[in-house]
TIZARO-780964 format. One record per residue: chain; x, y, z of N, C-alpha, C in turn; residue number from 1. Coordinates in steps of 0.02 Angstrom, whole numbers. Layout:
BEGIN
+---+--------+--------+--------+--------+--------+--------+--------+--------+--------+-----+
! c !    n_u !    n_v !    n_w !   ca_u !   ca_v !   ca_w !    c_u !    c_v !    c_w !   k !
+---+--------+--------+--------+--------+--------+--------+--------+--------+--------+-----+
! A !      X !      Y !      Z !      X !      Y !      Z !      X !      Y !      Z ! NUM !
...
+---+--------+--------+--------+--------+--------+--------+--------+--------+--------+-----+
//
This chain:
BEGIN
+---+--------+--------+--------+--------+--------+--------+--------+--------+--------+-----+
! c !    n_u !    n_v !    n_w !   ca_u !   ca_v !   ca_w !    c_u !    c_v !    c_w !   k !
+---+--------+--------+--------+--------+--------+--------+--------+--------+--------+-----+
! A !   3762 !   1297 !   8761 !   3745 !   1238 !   8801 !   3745 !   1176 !   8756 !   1 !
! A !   3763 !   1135 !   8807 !   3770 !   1049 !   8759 !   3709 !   1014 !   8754 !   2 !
! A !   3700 !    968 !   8710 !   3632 !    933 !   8721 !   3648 !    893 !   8797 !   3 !
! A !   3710 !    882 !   8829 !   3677 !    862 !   8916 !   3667 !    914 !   8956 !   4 !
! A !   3708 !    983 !   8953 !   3662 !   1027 !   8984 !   3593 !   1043 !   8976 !   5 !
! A !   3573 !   1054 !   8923 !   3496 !   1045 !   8896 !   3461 !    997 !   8938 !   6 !
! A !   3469 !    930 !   8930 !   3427 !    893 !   8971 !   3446 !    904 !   9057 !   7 !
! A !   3509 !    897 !   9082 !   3494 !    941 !   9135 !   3490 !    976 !   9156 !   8 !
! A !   3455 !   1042 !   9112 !   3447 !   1091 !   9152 !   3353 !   1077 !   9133 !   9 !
! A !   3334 !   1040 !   9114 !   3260 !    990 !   9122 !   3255 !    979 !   9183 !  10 !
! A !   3302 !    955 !   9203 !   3302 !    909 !   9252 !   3310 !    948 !   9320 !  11 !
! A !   3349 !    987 !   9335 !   3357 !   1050 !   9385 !   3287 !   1091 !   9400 !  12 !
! A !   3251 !   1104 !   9332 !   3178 !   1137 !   9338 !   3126 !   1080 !   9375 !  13 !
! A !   3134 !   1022 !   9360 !   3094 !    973 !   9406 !   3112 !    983 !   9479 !  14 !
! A !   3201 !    974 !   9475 !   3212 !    992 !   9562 !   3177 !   1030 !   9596 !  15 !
! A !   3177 !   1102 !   9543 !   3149 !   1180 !   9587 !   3073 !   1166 !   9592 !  16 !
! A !   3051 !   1125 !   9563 !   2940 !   1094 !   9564 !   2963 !   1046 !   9646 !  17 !
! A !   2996 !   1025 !   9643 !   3001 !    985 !   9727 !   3012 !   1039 !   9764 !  18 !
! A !   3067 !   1083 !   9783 !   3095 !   1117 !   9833 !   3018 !   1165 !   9832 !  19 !
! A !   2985 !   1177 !   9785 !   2935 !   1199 !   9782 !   2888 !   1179 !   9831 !  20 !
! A !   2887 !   1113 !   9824 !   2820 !   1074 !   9869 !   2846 !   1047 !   9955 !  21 !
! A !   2929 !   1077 !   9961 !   2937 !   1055 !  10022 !   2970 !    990 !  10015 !  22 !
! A !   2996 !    973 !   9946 !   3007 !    889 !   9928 !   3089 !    910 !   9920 !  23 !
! A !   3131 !    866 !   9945 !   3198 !    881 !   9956 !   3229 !    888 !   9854 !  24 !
! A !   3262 !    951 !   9845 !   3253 !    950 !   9766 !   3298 !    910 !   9734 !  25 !
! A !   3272 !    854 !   9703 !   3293 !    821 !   9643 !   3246 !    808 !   9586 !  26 !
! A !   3298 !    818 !   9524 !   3247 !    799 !   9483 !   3268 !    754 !   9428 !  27 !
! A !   3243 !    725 !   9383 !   3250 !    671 !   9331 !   3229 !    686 !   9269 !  28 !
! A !   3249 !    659 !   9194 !   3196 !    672 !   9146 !   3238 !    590 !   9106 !  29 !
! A !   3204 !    578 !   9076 !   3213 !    510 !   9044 !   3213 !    563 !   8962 !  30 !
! A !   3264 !    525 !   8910 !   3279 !    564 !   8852 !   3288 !    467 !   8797 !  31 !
! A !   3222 !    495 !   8740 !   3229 !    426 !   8688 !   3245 !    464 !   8632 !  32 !
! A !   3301 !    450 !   8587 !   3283 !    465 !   8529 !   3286 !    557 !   8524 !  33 !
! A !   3329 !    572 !   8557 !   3322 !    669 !   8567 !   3254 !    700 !   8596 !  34 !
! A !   3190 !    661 !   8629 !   3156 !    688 !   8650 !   3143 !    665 !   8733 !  35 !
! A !   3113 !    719 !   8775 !   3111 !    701 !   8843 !   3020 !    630 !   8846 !  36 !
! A !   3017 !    584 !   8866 !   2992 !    522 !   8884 !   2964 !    503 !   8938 !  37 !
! A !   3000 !    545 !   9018 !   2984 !    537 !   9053 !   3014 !    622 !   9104 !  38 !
! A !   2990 !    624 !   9143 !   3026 !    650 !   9203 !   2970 !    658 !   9254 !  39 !
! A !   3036 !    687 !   9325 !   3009 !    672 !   9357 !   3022 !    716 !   9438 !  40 !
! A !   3014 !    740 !   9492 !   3042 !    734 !   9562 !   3038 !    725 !   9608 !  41 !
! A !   3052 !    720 !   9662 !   3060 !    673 !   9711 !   2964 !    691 !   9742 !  42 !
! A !   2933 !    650 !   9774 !   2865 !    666 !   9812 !   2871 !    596 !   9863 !  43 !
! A !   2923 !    621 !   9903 !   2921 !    559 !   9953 !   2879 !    582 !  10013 !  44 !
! A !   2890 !    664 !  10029 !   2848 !    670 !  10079 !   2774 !    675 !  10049 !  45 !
! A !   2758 !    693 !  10003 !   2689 !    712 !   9986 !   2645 !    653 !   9986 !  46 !
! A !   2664 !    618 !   9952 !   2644 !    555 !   9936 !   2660 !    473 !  10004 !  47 !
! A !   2711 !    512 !  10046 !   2707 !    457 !  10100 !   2749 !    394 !  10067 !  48 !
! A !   2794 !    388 !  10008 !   2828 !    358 !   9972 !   2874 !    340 !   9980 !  49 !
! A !   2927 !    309 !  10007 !   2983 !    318 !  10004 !   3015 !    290 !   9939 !  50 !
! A !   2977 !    261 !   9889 !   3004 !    263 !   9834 !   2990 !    300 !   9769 !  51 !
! A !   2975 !    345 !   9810 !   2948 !    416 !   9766 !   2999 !    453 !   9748 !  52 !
! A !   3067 !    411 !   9724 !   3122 !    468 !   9700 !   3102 !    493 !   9636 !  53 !
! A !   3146 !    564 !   9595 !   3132 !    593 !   9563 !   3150 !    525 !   9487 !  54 !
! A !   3219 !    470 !   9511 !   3229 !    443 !   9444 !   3172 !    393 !   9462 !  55 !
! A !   3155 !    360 !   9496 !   3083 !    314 !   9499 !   3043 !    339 !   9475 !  56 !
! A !   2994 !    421 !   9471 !   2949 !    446 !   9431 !   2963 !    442 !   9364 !  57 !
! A !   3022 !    464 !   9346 !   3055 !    467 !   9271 !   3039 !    414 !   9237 !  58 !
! A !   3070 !    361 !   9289 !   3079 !    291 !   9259 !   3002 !    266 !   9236 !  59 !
! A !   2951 !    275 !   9276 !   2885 !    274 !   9266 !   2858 !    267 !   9208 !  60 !
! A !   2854 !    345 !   9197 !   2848 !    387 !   9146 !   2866 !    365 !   9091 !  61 !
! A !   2938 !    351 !   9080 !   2952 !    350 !   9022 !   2927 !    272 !   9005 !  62 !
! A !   2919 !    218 !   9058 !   2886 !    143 !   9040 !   2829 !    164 !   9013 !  63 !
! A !   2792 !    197 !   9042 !   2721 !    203 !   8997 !   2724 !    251 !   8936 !  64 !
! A !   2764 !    290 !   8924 !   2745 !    323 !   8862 !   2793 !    259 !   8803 !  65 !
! A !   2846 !    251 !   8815 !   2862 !    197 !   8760 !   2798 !    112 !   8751 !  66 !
! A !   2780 !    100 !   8823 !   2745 !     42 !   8816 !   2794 !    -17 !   8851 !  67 !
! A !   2862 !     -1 !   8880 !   2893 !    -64 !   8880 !   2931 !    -43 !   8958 !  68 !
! A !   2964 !    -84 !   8994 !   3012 !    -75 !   9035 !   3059 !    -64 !   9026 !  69 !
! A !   3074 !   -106 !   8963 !   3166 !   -105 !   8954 !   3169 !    -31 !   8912 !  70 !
! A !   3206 !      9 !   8946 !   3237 !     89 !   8921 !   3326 !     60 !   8897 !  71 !
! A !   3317 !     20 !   8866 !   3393 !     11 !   8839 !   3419 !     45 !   8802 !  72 !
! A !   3377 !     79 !   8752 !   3398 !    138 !   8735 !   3377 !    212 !   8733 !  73 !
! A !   3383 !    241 !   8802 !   3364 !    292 !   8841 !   3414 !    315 !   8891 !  74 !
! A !   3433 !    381 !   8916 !   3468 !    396 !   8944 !   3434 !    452 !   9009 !  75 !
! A !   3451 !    433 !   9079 !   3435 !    451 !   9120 !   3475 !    515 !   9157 !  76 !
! A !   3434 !    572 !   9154 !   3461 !    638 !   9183 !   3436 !    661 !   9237 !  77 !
! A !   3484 !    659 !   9297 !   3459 !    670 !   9372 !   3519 !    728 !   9410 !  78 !
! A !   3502 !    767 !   9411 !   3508 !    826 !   9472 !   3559 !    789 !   9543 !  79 !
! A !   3543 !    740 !   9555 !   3595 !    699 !   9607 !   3617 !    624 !   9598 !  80 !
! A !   3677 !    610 !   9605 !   3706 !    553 !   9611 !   3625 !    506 !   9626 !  81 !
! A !   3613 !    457 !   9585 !   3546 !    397 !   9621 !   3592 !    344 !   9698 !  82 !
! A !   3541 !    339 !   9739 !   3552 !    284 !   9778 !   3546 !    219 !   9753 !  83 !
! A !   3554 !    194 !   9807 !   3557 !    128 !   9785 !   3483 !     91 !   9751 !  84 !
! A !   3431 !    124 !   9807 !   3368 !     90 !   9776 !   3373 !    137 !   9695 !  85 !
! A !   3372 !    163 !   9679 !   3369 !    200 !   9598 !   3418 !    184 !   9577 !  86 !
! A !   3486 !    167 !   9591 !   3535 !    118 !   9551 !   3496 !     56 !   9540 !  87 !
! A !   3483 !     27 !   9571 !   3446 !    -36 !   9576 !   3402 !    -28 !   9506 !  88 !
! A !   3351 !     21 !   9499 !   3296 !     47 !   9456 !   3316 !     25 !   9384 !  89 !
! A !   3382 !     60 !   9380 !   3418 !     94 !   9330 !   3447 !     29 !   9299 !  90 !
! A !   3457 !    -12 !   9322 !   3492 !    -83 !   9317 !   3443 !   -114 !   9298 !  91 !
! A !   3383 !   -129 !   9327 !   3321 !   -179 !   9289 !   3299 !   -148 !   9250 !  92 !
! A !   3296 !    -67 !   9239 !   3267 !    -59 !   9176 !   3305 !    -44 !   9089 !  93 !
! A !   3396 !    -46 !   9126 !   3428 !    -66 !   9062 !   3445 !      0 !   9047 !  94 !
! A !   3431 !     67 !   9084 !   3462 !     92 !   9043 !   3527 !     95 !   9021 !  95 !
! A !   3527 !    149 !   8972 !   3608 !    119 !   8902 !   3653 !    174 !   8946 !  96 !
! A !   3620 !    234 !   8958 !   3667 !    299 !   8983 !   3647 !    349 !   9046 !  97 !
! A !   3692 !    363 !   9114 !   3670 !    396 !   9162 !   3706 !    467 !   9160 !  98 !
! A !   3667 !    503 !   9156 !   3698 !    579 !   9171 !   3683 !    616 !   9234 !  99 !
! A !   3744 !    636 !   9286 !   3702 !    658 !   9356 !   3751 !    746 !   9378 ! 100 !
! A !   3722 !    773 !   9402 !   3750 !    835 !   9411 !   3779 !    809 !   9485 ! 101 !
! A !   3771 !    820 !   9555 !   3804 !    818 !   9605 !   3820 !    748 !   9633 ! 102 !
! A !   3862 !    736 !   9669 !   3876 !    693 !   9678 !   3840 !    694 !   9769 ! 103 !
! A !   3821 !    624 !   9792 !   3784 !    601 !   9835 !   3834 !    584 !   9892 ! 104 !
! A !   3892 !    607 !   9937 !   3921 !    577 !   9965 !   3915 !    512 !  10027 ! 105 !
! A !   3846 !    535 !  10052 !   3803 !    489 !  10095 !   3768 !    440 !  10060 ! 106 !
! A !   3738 !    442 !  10028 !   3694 !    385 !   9976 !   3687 !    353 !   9926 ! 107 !
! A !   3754 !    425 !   9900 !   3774 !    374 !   9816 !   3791 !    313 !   9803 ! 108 !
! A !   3756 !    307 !   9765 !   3766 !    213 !   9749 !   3788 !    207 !   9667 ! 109 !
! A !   3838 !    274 !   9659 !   3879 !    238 !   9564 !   3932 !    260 !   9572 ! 110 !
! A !   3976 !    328 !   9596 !   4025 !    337 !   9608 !   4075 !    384 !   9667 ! 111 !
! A !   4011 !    387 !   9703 !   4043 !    416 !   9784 !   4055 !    376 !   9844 ! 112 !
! A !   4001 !    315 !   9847 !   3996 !    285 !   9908 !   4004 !    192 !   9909 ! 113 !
! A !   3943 !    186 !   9858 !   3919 !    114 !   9836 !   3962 !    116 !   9753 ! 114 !
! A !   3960 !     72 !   9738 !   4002 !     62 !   9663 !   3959 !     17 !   9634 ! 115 !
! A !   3885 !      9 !   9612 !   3842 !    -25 !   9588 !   3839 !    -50 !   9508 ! 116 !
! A !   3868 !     -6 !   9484 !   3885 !    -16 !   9419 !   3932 !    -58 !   9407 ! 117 !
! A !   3977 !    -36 !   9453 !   4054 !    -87 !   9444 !   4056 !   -157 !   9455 ! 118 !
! A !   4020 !   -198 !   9495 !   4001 !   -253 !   9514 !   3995 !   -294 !   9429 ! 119 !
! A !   4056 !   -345 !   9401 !   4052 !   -362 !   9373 !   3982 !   -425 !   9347 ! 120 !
! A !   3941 !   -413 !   9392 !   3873 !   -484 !   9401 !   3825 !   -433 !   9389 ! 121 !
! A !   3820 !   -372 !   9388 !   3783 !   -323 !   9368 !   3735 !   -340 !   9314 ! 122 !
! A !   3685 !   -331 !   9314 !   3646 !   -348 !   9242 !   3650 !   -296 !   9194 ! 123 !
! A !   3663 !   -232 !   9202 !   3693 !   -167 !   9142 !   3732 !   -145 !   9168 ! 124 !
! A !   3765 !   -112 !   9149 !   3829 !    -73 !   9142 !   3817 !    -14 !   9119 ! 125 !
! A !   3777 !     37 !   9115 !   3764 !    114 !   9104 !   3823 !    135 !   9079 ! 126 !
! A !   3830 !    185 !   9036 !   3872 !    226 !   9038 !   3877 !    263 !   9092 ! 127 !
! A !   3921 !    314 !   9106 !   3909 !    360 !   9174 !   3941 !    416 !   9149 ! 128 !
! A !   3914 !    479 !   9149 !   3947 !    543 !   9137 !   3924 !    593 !   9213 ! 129 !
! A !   3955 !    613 !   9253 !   3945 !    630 !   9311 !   3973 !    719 !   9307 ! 130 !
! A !   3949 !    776 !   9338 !   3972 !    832 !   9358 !   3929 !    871 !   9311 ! 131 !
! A !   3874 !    846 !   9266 !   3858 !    914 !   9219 !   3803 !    945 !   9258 ! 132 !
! A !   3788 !   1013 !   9244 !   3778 !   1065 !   9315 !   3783 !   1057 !   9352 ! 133 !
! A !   3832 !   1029 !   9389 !   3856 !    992 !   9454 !   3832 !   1067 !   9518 ! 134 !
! A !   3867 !   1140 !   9502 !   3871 !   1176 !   9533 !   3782 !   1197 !   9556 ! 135 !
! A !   3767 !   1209 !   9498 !   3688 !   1229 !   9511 !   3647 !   1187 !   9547 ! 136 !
! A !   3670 !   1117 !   9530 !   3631 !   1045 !   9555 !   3654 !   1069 !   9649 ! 137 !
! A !   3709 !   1070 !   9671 !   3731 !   1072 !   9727 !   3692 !   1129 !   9761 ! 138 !
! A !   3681 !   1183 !   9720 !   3673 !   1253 !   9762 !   3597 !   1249 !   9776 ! 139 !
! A !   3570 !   1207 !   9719 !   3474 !   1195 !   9736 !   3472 !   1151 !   9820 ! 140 !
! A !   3509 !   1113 !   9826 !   3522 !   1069 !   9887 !   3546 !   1081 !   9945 ! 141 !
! A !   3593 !   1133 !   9953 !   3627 !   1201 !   9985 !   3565 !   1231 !  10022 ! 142 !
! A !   3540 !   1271 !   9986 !   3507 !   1307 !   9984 !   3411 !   1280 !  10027 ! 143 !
! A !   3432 !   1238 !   9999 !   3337 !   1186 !  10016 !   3380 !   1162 !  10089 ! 144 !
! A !   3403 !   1113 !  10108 !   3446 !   1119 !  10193 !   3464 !   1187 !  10232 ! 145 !
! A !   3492 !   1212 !  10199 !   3481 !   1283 !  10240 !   3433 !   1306 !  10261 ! 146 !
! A !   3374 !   1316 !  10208 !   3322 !   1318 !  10242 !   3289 !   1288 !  10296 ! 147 !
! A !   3287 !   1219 !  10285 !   3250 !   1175 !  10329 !   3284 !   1159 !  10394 ! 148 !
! A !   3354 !   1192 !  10421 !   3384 !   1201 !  10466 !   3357 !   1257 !  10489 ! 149 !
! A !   3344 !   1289 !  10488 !   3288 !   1375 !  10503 !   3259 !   1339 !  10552 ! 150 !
+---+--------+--------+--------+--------+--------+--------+--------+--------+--------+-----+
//
């Protein structure tokens, strides 16, 4: 395994703590410096949130353990393509690098649906590395809808 499988397969174990609680599974971990900073997953129903995504917890997290907002140099690992509100996130808080396993065809907002990054007025520009555990990321999501179609 690579150091981005490593962090997402962090990040997949947060998913399976949501699908756990009934919370649609995604998950996040914020990475400074080779160590995890933040993570996080989704508690939109628990919490009555709707901005209770898994990279919004991350993002959290990792503001308070560094002390600062700006994650400019931090890299964000999420289980699904971010929407637009967590593109949005991801943009004010600078991070330098996005890593996402499945891709979001309904809500993605970096390279399925919305193109948020690309917008040359953008305030960051992320790197983007997209598809790592893409398959596993998909089958936690598969699998959690299937159910909830029952």
């Amino acid at each position: 395994m690579d150091q981005d499988e490593i962090y997402m397969a962090l990040a997949l174990a947060e998913a399976k703590a949501a699908a756990k609680e009934d919370e649609v599974p995604v998950g996040a971990v914020v990475v400074f410096a080779d160590r995890v900073i933040g993570k996080g997953h989704n508690h939109r129903e628990s919490r009555l949130d709707i901005s209770s995504h898994a990279e919004i917890e991350a993002i959290r997290q990792a503001a308070q353990t560094l002390g600062t907002w700006d994650l400019s140099n931090c890299t964000l690992y999420v289980t699904l393509e971010p929407c637009l509100m967590c593109a949005g996130a991801i943009m004010q808080s600078r991070i330098k690098r996005l890593v996402y396993g499945a891709e979001d065809q309904k809500k993605g907002a970096v390279t399925s649906n919305f193109y948020v990054f690309d917008d040359p007025k953008a305030e960051s520009h992320p790197l983007i590395n997209k598809g790592i555990l893409k398959d596993e990321s998909e089958q936690l999501l598969s699998s959690f809808f299937a159910r909830q179609r029952k």
